[in-house]
C-alpha positions in Angstrom: 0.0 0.0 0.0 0.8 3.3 -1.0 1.3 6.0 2.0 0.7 8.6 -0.7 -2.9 7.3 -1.1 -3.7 8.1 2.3 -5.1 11.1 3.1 -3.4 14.0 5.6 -4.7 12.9 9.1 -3.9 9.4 8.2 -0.6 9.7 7.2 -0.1 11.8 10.7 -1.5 9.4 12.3 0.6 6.8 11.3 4.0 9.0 12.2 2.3 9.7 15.0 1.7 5.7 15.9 5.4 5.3 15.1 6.6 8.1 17.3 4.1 5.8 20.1 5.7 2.9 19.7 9.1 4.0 19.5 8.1 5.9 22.8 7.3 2.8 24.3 10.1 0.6 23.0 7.9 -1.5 21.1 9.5 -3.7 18.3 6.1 -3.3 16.0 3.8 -1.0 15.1 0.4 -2.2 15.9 -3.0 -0.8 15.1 -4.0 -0.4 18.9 -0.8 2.6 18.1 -2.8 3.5 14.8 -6.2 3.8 17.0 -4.7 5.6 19.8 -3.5 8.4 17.4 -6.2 8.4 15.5 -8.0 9.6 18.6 -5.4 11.6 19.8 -6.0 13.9 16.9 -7.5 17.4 17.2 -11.1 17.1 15.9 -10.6 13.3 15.0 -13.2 12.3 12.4 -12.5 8.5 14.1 -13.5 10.1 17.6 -16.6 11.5 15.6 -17.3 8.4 14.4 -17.6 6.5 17.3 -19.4 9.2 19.5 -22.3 9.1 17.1 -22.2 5.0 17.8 -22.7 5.7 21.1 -19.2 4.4 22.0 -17.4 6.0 25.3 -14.5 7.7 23.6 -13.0 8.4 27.3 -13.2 5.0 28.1 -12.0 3.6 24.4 -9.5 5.9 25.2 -7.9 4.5 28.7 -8.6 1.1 27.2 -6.1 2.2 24.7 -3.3 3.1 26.9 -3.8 0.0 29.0 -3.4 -2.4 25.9 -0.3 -0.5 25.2 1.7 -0.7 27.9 0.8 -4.5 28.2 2.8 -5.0 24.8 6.2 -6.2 24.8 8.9 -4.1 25.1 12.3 -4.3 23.7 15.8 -2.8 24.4 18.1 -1.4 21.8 15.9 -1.5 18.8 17.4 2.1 18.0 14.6 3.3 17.1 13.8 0.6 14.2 10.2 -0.3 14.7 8.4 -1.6 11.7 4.5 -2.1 10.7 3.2 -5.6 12.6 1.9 -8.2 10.2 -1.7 -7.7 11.3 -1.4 -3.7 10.8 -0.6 -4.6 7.1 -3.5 -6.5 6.7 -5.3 -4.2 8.5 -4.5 -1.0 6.3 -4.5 -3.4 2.9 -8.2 -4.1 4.2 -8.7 -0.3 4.6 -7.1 0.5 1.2 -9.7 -2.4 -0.1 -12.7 -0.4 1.5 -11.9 2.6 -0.3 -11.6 1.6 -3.8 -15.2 -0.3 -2.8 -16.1 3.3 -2.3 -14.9 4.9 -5.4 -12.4 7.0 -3.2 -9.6 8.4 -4.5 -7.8 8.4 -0.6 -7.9 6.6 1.5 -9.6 8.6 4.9 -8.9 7.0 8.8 -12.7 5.9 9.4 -12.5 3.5 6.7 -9.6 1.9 9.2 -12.5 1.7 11.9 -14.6 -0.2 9.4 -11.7 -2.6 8.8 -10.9 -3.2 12.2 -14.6 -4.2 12.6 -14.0 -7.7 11.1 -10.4 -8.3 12.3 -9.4 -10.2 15.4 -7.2 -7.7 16.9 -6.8 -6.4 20.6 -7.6 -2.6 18.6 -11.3 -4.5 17.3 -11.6 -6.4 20.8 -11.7 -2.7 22.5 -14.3 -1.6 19.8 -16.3 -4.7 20.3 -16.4 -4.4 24.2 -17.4 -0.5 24.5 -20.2 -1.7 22.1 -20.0 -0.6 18.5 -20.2 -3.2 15.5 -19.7 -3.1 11.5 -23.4 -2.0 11.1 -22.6 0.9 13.2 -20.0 2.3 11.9 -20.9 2.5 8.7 -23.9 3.8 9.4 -21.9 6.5 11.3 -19.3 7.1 8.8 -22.0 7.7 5.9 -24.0 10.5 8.3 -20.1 11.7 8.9 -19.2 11.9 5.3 -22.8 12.8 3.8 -22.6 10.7 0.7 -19.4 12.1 -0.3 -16.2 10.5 -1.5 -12.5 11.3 -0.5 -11.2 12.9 -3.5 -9.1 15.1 -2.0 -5.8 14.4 1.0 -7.5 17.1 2.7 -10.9 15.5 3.2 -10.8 15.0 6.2 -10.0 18.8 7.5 -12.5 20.1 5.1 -15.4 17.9 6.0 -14.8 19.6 9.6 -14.6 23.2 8.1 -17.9 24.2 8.9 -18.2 22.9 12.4 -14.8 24.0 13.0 -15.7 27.6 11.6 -19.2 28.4 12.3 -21.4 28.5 14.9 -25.0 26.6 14.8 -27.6 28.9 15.7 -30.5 26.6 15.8 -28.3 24.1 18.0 -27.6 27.1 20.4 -30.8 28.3 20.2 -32.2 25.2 21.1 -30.2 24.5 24.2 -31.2 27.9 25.7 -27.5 29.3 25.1 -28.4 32.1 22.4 -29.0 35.5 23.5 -32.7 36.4 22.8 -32.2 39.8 21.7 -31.3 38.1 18.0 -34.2 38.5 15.7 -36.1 41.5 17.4 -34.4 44.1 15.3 -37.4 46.4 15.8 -37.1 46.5 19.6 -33.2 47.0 19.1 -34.2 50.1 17.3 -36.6 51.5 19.7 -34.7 50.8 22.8 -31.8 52.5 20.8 -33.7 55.6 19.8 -34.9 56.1 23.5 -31.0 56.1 24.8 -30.1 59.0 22.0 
């Protein structure tokens, strides 16, 4: 597989997995590394993901870190880690999902989705804080709205607007907007009495 095919967060994510295990003097790069980058990430479409499954991202999360520090560790590697077996099935299984999917790049959720039917420690996690394949790709379709990942940048750009905007309705609805907003004509009146 082609790391150029991946998109942006992905390929971070990936460094960012091999900065872990080189952290933690592991020999391999496993996907529980992948996973824990993934929702390490700033706005992580994978934490998305498996909020709107329902799924304890907190919890996922400590889960994580525990299965990490149980791996084995080894001395004097210098820093030579490589990608475990099951990773490279894993992201060959990913890469499989996206051409499925008419994608030009291939975006991090689809690695949730492939980790749905592995046997992994990474899956086991998912499978105990209660998501399954139906789920996530249910999730991942309302996350991408019918769109494909044409574009490396995909990922940032389906999180523009959320990231850049402010909901009104949502605010309005949970009793956090100001009610002055929409009464233009009192604005005016109470603004002509203080001249």
């Amino acid at each position: 597989m082609r790391t150029d095919k991946l998109t942006t967060r992905f390929q971070t994510a990936l460094s960012d997995a091999q900065s872990l295990a080189v952290g933690k003097d592991n020999q391999f790069i496993e996907a529980i590394h992948v996973l824990k980058a993934l929702m390490d990430q700033e706005s992580s479409t994978v934490k998305q993901v498996l909020s709107s499954t329902g799924v304890n991202v907190a919890e996922v999360n400590a889960k994580l870190n525990e299965a990490i520090v149980r791996l084995p560790q080894v001395e004097g590697h210098q820093g030579d880690v490589q990608l475990s077996n099951e990773l490279i099935r894993l992201l060959n299984q990913t890469d499989k999902l996206a051409q499925q999917r008419n994608d030009q790049f291939i975006s991090s959720e689809l690695f949730l989705l492939a980790m749905a039917d592995s046997k992994s420690v990474a899956s086991d996690i998912l499978k105990a804080a209660g998501t399954d394949k139906n789920r996530l790709e249910q999730a991942i379709e309302n996350v991408r709205g019918g769109e494909t990942v044409d574009d490396a940048n995909a990922e940032e750009n389906r999180q523009a607007l959320e990231k850049y905007t402010i909901d009104l309705s949502e605010r309005a609805a949970a009793g956090k907007l100001d009610p002055v907003i929409g009464r233009d004509e009192e604005i005016r009146r109470t603004v002509q009495v203080l001249q």
